[in-house]
PDB file of N, H, CA, C and O in Angstrom:
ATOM      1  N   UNK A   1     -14.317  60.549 -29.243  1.00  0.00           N
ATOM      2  CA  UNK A   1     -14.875  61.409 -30.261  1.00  0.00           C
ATOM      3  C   UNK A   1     -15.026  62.845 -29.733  1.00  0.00           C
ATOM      4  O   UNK A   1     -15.100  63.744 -30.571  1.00  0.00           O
ATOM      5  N   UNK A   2     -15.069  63.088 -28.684  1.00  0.00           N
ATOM      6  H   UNK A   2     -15.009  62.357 -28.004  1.00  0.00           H
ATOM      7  CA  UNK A   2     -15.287  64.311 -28.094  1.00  0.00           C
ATOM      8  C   UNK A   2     -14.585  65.222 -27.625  1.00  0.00           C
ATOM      9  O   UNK A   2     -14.837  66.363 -27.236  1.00  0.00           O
ATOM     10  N   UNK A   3     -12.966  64.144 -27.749  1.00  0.00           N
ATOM     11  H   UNK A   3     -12.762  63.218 -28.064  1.00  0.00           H
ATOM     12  CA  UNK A   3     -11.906  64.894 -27.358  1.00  0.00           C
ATOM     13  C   UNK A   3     -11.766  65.423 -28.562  1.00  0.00           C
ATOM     14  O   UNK A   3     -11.515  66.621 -28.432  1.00  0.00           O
ATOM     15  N   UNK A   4     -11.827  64.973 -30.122  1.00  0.00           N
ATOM     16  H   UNK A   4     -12.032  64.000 -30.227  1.00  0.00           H
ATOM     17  CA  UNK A   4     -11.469  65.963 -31.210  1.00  0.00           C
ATOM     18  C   UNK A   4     -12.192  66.522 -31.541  1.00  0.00           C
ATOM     19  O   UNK A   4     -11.892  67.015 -32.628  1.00  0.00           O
ATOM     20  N   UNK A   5     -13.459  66.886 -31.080  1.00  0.00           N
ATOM     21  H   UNK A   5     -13.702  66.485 -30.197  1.00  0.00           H
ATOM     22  CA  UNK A   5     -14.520  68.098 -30.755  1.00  0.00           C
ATOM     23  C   UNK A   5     -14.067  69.348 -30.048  1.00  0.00           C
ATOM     24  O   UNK A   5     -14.083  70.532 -30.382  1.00  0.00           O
ATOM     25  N   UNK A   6     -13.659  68.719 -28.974  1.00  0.00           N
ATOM     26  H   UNK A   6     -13.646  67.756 -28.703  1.00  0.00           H
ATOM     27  CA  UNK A   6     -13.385  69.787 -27.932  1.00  0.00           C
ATOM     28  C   UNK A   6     -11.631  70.512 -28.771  1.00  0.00           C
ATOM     29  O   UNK A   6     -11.501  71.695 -29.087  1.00  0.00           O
ATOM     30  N   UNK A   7     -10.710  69.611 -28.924  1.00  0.00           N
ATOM     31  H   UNK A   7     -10.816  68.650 -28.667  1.00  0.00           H
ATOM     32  CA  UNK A   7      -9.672  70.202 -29.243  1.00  0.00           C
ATOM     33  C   UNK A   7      -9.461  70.756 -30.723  1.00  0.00           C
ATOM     34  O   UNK A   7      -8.377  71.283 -30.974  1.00  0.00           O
ATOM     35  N   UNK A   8     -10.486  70.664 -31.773  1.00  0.00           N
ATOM     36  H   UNK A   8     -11.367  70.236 -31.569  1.00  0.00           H
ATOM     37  CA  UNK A   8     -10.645  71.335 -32.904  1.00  0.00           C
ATOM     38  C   UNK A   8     -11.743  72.426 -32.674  1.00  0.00           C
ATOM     39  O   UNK A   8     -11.822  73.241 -33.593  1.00  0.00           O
ATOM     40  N   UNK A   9     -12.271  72.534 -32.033  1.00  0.00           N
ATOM     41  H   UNK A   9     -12.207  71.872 -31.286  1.00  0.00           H
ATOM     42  CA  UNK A   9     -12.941  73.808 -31.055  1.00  0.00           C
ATOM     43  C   UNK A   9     -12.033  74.819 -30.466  1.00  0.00           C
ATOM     44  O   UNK A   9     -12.272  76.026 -30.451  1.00  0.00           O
ATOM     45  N   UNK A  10     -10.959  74.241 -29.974  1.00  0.00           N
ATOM     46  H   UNK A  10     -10.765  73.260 -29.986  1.00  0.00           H
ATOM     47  CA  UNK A  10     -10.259  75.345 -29.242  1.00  0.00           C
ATOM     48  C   UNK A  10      -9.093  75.633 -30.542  1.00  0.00           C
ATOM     49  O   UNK A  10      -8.505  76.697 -30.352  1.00  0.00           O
ATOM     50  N   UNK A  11      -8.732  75.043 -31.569  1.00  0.00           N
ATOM     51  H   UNK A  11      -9.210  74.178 -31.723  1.00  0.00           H
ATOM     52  CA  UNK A  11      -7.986  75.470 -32.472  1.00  0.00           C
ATOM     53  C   UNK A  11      -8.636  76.343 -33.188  1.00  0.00           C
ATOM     54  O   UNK A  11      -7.985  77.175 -33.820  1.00  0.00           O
ATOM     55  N   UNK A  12      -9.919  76.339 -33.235  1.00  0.00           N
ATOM     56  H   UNK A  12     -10.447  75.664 -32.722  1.00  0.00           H
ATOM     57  CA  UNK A  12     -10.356  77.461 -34.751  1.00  0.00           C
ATOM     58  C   UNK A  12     -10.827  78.554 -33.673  1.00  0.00           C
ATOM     59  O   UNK A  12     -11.076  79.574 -34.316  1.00  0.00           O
ATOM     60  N   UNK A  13     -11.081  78.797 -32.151  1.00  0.00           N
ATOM     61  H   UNK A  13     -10.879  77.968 -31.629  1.00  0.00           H
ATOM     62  CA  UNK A  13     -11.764  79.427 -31.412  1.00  0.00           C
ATOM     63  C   UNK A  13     -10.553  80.530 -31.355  1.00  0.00           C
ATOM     64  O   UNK A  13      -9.470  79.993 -31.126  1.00  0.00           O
ATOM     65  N   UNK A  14     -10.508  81.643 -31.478  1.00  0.00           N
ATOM     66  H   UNK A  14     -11.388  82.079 -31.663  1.00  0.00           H
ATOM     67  CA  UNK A  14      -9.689  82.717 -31.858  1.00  0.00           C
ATOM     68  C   UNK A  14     -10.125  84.040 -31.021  1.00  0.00           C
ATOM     69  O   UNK A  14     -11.315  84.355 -31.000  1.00  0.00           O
ATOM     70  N   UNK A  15      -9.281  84.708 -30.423  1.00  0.00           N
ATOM     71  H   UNK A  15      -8.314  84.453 -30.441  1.00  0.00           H
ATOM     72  CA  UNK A  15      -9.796  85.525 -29.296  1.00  0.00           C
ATOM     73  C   UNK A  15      -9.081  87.058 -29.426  1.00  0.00           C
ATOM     74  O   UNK A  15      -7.907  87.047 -29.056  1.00  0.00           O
ATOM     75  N   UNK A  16      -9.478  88.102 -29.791  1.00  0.00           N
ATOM     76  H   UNK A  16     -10.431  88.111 -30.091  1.00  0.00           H
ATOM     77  CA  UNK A  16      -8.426  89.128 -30.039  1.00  0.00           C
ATOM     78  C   UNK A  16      -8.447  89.752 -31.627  1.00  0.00           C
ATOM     79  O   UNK A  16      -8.168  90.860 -32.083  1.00  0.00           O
ATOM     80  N   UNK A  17      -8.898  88.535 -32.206  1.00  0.00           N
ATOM     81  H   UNK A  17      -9.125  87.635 -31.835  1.00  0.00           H
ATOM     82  CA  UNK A  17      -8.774  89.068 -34.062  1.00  0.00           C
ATOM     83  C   UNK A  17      -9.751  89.405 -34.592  1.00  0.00           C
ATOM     84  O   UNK A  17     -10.758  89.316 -33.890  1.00  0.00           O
ATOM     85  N   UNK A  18      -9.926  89.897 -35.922  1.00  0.00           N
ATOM     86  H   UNK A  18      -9.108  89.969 -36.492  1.00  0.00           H
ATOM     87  CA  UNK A  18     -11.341  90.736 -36.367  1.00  0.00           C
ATOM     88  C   UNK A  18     -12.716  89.648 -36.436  1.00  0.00           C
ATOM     89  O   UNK A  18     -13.840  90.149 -36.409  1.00  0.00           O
ATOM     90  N   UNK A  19     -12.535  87.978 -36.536  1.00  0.00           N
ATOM     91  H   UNK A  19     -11.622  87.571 -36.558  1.00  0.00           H
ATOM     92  CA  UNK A  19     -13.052  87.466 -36.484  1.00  0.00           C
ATOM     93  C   UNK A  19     -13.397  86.043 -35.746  1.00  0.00           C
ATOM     94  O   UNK A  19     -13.288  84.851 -36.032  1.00  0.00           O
ATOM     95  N   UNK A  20     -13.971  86.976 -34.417  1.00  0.00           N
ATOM     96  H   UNK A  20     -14.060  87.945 -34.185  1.00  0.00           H
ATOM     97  CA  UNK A  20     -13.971  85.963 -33.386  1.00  0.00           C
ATOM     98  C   UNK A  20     -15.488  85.516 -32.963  1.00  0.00           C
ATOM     99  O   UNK A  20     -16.433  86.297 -33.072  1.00  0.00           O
ATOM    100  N   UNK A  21     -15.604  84.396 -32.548  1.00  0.00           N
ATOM    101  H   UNK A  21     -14.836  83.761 -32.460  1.00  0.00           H
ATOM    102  CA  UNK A  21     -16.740  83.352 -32.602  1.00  0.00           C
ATOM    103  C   UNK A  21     -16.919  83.424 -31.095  1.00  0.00           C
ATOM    104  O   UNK A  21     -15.925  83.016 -30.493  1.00  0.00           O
ATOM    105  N   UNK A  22     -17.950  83.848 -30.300  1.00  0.00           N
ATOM    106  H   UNK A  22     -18.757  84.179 -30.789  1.00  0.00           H
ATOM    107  CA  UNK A  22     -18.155  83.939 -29.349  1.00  0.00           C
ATOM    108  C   UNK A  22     -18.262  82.827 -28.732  1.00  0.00           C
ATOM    109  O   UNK A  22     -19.022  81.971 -29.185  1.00  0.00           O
ATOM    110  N   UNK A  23     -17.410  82.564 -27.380  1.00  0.00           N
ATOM    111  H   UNK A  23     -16.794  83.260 -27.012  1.00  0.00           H
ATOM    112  CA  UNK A  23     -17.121  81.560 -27.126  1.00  0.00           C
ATOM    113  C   UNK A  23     -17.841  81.010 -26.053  1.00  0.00           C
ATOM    114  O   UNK A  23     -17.732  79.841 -25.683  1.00  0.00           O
ATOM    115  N   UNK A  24     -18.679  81.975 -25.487  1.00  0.00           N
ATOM    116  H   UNK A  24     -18.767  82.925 -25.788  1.00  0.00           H
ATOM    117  CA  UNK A  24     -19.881  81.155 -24.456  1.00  0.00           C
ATOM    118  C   UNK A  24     -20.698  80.789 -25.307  1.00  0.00           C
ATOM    119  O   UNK A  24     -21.116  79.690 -24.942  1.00  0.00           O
ATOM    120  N   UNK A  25     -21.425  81.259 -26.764  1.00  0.00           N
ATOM    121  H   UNK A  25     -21.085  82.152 -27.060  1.00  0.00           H
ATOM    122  CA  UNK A  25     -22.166  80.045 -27.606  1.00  0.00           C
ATOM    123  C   UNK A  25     -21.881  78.462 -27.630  1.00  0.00           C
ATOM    124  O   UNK A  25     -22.621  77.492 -27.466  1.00  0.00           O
ATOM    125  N   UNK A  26     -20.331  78.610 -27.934  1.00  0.00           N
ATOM    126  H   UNK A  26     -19.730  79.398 -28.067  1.00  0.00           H
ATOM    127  CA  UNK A  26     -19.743  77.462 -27.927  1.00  0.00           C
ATOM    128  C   UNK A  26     -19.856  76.610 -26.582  1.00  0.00           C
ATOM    129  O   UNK A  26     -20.428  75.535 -26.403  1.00  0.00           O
ATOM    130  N   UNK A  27     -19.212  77.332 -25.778  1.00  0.00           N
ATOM    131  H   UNK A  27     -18.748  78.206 -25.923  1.00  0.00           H
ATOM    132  CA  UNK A  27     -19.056  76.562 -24.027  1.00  0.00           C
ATOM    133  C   UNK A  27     -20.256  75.805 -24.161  1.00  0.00           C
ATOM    134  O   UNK A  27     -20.340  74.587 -24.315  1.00  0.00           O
ATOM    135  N   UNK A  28     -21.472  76.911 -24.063  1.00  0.00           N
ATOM    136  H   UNK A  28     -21.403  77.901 -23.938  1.00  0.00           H
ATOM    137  CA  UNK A  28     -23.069  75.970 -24.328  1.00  0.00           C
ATOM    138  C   UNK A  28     -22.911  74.660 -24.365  1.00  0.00           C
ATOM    139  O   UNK A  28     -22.855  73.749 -23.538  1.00  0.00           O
ATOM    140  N   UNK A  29     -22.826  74.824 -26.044  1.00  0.00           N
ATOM    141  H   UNK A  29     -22.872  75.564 -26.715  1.00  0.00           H
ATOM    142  CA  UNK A  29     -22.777  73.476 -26.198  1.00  0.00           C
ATOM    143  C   UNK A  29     -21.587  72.485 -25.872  1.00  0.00           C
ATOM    144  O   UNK A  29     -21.826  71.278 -25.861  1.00  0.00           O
ATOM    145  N   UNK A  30     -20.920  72.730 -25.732  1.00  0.00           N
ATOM    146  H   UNK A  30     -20.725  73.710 -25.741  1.00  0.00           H
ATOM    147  CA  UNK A  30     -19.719  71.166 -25.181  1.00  0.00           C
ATOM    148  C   UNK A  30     -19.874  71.106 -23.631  1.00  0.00           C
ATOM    149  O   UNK A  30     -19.478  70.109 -23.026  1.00  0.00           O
ATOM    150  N   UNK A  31     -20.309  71.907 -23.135  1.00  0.00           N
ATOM    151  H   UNK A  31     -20.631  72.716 -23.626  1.00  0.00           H
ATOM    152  CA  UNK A  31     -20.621  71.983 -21.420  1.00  0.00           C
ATOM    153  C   UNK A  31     -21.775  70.410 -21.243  1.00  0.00           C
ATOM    154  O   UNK A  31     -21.921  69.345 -20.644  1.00  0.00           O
ATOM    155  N   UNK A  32     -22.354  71.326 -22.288  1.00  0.00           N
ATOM    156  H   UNK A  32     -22.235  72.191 -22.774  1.00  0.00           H
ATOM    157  CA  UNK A  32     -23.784  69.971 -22.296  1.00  0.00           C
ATOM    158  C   UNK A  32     -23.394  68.464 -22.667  1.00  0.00           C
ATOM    159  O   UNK A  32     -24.250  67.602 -22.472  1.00  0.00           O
ATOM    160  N   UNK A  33     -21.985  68.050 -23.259  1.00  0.00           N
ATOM    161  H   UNK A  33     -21.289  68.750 -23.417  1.00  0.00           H
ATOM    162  CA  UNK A  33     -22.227  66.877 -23.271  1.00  0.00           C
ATOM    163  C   UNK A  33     -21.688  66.244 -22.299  1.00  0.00           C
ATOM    164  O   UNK A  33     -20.843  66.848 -21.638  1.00  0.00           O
ATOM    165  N   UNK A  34     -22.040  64.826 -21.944  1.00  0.00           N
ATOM    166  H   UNK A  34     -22.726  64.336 -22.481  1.00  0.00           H
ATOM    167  CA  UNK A  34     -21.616  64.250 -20.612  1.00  0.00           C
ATOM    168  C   UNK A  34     -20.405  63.682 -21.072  1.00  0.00           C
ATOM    169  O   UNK A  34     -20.271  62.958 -22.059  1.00  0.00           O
ATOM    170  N   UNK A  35     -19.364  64.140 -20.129  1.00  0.00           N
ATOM    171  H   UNK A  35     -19.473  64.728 -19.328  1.00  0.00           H
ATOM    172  CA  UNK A  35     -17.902  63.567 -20.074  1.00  0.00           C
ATOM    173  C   UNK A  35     -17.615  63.683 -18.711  1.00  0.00           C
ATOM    174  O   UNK A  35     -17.822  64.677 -18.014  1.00  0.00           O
ATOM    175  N   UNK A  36     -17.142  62.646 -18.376  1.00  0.00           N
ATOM    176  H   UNK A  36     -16.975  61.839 -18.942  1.00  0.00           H
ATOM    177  CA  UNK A  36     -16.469  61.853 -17.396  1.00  0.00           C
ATOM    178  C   UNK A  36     -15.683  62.838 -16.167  1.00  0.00           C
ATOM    179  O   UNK A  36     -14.837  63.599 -16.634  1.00  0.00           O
ATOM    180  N   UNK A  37     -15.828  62.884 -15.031  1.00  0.00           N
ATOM    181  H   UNK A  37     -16.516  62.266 -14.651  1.00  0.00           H
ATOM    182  CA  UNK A  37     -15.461  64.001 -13.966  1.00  0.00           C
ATOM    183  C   UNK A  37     -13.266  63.957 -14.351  1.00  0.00           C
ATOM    184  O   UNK A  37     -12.551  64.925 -14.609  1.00  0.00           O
ATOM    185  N   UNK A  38     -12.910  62.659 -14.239  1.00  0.00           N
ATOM    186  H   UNK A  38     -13.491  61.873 -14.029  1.00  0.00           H
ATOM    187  CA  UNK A  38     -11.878  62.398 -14.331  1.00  0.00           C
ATOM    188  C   UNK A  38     -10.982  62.711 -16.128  1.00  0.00           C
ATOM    189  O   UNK A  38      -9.762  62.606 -16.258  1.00  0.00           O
ATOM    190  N   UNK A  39     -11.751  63.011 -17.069  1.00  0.00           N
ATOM    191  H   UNK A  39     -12.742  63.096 -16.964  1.00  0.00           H
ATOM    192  CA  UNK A  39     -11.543  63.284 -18.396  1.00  0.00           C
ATOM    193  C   UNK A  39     -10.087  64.204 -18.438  1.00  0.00           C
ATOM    194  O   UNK A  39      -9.866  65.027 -17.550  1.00  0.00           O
ATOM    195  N   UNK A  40      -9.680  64.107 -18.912  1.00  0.00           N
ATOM    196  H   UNK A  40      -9.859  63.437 -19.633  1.00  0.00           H
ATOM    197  CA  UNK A  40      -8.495  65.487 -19.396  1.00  0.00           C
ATOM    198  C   UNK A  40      -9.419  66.427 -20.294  1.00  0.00           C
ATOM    199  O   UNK A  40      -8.853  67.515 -20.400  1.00  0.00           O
ATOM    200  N   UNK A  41     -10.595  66.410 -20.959  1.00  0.00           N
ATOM    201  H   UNK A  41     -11.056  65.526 -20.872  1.00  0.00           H
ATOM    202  CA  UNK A  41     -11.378  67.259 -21.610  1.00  0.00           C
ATOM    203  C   UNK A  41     -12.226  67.844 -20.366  1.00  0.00           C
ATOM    204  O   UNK A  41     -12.509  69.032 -20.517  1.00  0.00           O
ATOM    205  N   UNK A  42     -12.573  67.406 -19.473  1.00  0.00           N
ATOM    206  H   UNK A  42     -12.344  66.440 -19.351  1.00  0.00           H
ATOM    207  CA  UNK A  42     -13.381  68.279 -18.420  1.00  0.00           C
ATOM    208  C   UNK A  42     -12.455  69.075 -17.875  1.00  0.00           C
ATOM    209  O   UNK A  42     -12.918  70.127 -17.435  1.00  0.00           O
ATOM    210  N   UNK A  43     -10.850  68.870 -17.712  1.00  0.00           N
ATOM    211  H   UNK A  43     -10.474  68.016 -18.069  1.00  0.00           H
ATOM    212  CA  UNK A  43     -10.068  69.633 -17.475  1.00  0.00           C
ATOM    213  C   UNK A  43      -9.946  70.986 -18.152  1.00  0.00           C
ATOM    214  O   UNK A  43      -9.834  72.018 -17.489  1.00  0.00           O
ATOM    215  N   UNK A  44      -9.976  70.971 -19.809  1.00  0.00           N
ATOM    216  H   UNK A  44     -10.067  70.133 -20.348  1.00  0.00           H
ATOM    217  CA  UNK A  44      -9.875  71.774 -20.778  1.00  0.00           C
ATOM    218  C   UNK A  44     -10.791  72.814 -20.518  1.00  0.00           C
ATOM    219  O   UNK A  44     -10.518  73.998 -20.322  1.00  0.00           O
ATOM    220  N   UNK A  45     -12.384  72.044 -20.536  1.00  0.00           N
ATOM    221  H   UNK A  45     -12.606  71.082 -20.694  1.00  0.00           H
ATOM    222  CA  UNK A  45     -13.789  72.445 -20.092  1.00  0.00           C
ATOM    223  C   UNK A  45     -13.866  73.995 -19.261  1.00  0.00           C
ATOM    224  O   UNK A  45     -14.546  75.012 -19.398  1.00  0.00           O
ATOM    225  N   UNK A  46     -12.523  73.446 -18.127  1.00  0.00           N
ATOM    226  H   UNK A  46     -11.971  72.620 -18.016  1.00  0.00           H
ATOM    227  CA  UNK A  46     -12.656  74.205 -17.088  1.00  0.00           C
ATOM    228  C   UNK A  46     -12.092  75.461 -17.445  1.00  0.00           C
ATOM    229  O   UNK A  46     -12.750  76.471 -17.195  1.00  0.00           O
ATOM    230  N   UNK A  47     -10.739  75.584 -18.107  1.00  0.00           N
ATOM    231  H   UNK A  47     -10.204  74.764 -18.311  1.00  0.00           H
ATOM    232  CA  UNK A  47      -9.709  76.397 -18.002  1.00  0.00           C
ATOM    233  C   UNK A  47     -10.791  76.928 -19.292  1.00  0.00           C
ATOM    234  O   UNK A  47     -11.330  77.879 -18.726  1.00  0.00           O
ATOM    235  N   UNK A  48     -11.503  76.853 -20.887  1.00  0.00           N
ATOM    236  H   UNK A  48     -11.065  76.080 -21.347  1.00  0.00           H
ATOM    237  CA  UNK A  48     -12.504  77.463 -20.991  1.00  0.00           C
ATOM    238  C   UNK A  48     -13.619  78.308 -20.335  1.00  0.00           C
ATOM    239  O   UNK A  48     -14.294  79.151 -20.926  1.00  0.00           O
ATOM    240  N   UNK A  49     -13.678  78.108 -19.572  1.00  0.00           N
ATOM    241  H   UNK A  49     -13.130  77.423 -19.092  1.00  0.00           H
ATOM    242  CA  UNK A  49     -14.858  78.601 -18.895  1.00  0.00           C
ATOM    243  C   UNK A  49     -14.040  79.921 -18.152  1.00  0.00           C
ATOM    244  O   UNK A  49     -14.607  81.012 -18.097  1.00  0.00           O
ATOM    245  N   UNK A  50     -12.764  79.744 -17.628  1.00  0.00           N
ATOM    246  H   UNK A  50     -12.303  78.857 -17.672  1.00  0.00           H
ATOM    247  CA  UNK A  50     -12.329  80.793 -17.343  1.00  0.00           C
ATOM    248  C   UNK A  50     -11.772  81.476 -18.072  1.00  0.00           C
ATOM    249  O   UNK A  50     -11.757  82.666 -17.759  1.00  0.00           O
ATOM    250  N   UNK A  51     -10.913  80.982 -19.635  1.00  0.00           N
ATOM    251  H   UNK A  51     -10.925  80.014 -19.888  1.00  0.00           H
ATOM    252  CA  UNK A  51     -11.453  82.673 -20.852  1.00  0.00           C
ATOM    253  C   UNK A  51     -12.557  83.008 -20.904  1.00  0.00           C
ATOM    254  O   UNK A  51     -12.631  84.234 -20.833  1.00  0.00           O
ATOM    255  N   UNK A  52     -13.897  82.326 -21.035  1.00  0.00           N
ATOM    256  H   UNK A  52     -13.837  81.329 -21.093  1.00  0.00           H
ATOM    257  CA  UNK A  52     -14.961  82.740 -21.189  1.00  0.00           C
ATOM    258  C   UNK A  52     -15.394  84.012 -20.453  1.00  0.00           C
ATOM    259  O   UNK A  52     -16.157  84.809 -20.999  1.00  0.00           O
ATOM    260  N   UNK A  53     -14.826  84.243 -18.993  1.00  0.00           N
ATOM    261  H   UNK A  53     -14.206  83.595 -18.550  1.00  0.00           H
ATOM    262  CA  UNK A  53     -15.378  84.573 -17.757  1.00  0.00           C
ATOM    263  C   UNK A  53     -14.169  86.087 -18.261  1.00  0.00           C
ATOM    264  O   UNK A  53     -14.508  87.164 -17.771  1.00  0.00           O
ATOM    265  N   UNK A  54     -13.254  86.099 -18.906  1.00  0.00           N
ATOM    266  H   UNK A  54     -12.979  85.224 -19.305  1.00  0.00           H
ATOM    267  CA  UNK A  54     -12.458  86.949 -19.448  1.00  0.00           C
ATOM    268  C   UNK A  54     -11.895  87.560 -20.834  1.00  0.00           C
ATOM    269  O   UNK A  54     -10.910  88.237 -21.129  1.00  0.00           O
ATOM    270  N   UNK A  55     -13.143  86.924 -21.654  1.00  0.00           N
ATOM    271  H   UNK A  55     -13.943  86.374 -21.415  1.00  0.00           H
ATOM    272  CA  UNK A  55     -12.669  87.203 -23.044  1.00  0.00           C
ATOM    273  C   UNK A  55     -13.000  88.575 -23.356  1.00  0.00           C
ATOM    274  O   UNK A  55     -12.579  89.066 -24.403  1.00  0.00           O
ATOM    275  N   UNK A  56     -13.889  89.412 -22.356  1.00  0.00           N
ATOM    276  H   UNK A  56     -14.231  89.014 -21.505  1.00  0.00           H
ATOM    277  CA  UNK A  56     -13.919  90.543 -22.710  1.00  0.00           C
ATOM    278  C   UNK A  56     -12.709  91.176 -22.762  1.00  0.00           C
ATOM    279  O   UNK A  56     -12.504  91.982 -23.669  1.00  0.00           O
ATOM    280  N   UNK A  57     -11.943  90.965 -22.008  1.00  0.00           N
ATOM    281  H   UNK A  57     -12.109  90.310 -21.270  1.00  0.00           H
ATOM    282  CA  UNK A  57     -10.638  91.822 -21.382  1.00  0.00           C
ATOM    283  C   UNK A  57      -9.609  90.997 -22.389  1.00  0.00           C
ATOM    284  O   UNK A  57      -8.624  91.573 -22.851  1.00  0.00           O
ATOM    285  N   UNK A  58      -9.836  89.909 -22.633  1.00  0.00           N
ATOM    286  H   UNK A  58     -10.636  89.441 -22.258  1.00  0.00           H
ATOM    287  CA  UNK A  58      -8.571  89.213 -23.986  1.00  0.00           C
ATOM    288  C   UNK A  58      -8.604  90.020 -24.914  1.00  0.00           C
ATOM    289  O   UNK A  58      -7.605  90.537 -25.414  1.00  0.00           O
ATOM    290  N   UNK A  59     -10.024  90.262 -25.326  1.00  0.00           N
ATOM    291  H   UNK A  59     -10.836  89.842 -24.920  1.00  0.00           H
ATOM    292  CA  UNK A  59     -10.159  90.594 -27.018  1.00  0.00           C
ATOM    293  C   UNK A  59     -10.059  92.183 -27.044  1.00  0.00           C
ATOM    294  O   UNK A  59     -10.257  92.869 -28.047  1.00  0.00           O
ATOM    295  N   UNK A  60      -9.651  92.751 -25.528  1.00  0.00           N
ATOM    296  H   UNK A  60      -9.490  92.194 -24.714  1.00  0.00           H
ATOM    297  CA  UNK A  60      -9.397  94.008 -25.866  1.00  0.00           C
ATOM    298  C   UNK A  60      -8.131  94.058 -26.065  1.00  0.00           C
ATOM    299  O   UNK A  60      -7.748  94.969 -26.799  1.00  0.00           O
ATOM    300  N   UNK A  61      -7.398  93.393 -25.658  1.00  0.00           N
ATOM    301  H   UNK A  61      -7.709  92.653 -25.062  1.00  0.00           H
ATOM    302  CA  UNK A  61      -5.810  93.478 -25.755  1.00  0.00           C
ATOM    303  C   UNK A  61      -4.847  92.638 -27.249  1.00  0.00           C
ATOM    304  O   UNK A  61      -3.671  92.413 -27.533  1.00  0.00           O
ATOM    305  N   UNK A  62      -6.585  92.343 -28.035  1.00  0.00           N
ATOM    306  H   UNK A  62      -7.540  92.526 -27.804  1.00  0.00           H
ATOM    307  CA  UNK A  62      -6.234  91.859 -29.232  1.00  0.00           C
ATOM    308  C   UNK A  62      -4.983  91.128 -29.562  1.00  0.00           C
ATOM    309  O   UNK A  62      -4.106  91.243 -30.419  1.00  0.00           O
ATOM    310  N   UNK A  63      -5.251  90.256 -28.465  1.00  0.00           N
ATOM    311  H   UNK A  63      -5.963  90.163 -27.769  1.00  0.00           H
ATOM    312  CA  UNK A  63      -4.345  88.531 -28.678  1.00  0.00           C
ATOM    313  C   UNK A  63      -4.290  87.825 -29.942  1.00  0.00           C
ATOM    314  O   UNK A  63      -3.179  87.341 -30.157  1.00  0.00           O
ATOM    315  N   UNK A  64      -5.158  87.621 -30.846  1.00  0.00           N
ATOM    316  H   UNK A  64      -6.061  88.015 -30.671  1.00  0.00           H
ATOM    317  CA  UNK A  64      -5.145  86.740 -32.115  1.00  0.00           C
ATOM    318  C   UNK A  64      -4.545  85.490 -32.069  1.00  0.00           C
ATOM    319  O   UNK A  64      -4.007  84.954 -33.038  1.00  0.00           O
ATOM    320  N   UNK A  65      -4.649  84.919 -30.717  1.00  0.00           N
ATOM    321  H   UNK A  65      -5.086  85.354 -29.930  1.00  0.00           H
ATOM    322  CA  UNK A  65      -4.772  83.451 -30.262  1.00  0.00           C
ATOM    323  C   UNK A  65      -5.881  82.286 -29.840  1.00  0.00           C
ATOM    324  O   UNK A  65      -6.713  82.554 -28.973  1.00  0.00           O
ATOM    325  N   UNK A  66      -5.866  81.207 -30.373  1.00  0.00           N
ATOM    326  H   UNK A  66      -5.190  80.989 -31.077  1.00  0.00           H
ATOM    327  CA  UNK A  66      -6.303  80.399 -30.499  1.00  0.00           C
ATOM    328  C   UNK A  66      -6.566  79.789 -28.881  1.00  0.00           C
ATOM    329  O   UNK A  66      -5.730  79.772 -27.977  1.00  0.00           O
ATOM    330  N   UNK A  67      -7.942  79.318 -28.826  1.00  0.00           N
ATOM    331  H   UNK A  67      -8.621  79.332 -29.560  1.00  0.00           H
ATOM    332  CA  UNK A  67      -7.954  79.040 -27.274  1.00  0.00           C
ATOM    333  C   UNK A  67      -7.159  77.836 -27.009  1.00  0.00           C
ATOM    334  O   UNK A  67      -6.921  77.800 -25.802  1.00  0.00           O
ATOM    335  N   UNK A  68      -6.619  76.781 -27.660  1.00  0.00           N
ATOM    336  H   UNK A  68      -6.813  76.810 -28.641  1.00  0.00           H
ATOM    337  CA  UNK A  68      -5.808  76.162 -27.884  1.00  0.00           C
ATOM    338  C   UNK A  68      -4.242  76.949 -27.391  1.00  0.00           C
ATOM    339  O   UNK A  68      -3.478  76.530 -26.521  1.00  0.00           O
ATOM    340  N   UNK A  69      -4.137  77.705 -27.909  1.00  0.00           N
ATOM    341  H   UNK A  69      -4.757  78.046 -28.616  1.00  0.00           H
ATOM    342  CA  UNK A  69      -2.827  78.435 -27.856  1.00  0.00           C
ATOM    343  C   UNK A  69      -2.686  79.057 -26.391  1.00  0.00           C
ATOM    344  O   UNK A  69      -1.530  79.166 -25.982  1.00  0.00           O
ATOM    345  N   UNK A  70      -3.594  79.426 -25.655  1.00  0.00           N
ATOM    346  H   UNK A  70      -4.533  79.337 -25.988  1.00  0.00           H
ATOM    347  CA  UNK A  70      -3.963  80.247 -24.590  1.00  0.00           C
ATOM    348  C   UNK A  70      -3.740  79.406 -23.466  1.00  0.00           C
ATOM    349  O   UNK A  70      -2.896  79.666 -22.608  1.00  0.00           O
ATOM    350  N   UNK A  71      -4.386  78.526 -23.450  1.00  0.00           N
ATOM    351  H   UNK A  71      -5.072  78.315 -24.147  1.00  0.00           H
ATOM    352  CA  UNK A  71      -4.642  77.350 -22.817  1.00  0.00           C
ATOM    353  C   UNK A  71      -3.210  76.572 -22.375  1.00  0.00           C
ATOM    354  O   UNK A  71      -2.848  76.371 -21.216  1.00  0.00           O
ATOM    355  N   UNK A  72      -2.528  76.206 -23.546  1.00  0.00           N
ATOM    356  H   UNK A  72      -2.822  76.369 -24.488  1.00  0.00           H
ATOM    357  CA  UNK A  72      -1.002  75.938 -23.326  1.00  0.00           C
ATOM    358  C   UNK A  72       0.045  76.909 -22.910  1.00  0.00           C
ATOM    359  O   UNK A  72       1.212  76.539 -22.779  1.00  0.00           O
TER     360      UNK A  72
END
C-alpha cells in the first residue's frame, strides 16, 4: 500500500512549474512511515531526499518535471 503512496506522490510532485507542492512537507510525511531498510521505496525515499536537498536550484531552472520523471 505504500508503494502506491510513495509512487503517486512522486507523479503529481512537480518541480520547476507555476504550481509546485513543496516537497519537504511531503518527505515529512512518507519519511515517517516505517518501511523496511531493504524496500525499493526506501530506495526512492532516498534519491527524494536528495531533490529535496536541491529543489531550490531545480525550480530555478524551471524543469516542469515530475519527481517521478527526475528520479528515472
Amino acid at each position: 500500500m505504500y508503494e502506491v503512496i510513495v509512487k503517486g506522490m512522486q507523479a503529481k510532485l512537480y518541480l520547476g512549474s507555476e504550481h509546485d507542492i513543496p516537497i519537504d512537507e511531503v518527505y515529512i510525511y512518507i519519511s515517517n512511515i516505517h518501511i523496511e531498510a531493504d524496500s525499493e521505496i526506501k530506495k526512492d525515499l532516498k534519491y527524494l531526499d536528495i531533490i529535496n536537498k536541491h529543489s531550490s536550484k531545480l525550480k530555478k531552472v524551471r524543469l516542469n518535471m515530475s519527481v517521478f520523471q527526475i528520479i528515472r
